[in-house]
N, C-alpha and C positions, 0 to 999 in steps of 0.2 A: 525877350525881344518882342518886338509890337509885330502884329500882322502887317503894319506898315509898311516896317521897315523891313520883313523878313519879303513884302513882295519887292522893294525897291533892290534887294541883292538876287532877289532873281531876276529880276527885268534888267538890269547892270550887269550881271556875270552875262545873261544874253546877248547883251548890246555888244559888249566887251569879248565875245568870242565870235565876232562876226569880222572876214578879211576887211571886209571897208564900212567900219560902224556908222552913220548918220553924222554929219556934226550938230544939225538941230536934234537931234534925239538924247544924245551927249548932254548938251547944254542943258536940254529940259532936267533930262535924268542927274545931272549936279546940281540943279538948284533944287530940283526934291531931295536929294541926298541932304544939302546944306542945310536944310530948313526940318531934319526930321529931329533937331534937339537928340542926338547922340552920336558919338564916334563909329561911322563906319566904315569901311577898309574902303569899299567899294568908291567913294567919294575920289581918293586921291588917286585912284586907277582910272578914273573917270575925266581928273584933269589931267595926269597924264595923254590918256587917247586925246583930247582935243588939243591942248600944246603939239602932241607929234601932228595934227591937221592942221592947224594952221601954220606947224613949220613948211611942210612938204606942200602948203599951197604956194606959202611963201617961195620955194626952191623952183617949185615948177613955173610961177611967173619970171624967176631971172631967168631960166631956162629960154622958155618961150619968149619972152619982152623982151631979153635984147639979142636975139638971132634973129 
């Protein structure tokens, strides 16, 4: 494994054990994931976290918008 990619699973398993990860941070860190020419786990744990953000922004707008 590249030094690349061994710091992008560190800096991802960080992001990723944080209670409320960044979602610009996420973003960045998937499209370095994407772009590192190998399979890494990290990647789809990564779309994960932002799918469950922009669902629970989602939720929290119908919340708030229409009370």
């Amino acid at each position: 494994m590249s030094k690349r990619a061994a710091k992008f699973q560190e800096d991802a398993r960080e992001c990723l054990s944080e209670d409320n990860p960044d979602k610009e941070k996420l973003e960045k860190l998937y499209a370095d994931g994407f772009n590192l020419d190998m399979d890494v786990a990290e990647v789809k744990d990564i779309e994960n976290a932002i799918l469950r953000l922009m669902w629970l922004a989602d939720v929290s707008f119908v919340i708030t918008g229409y009370n």
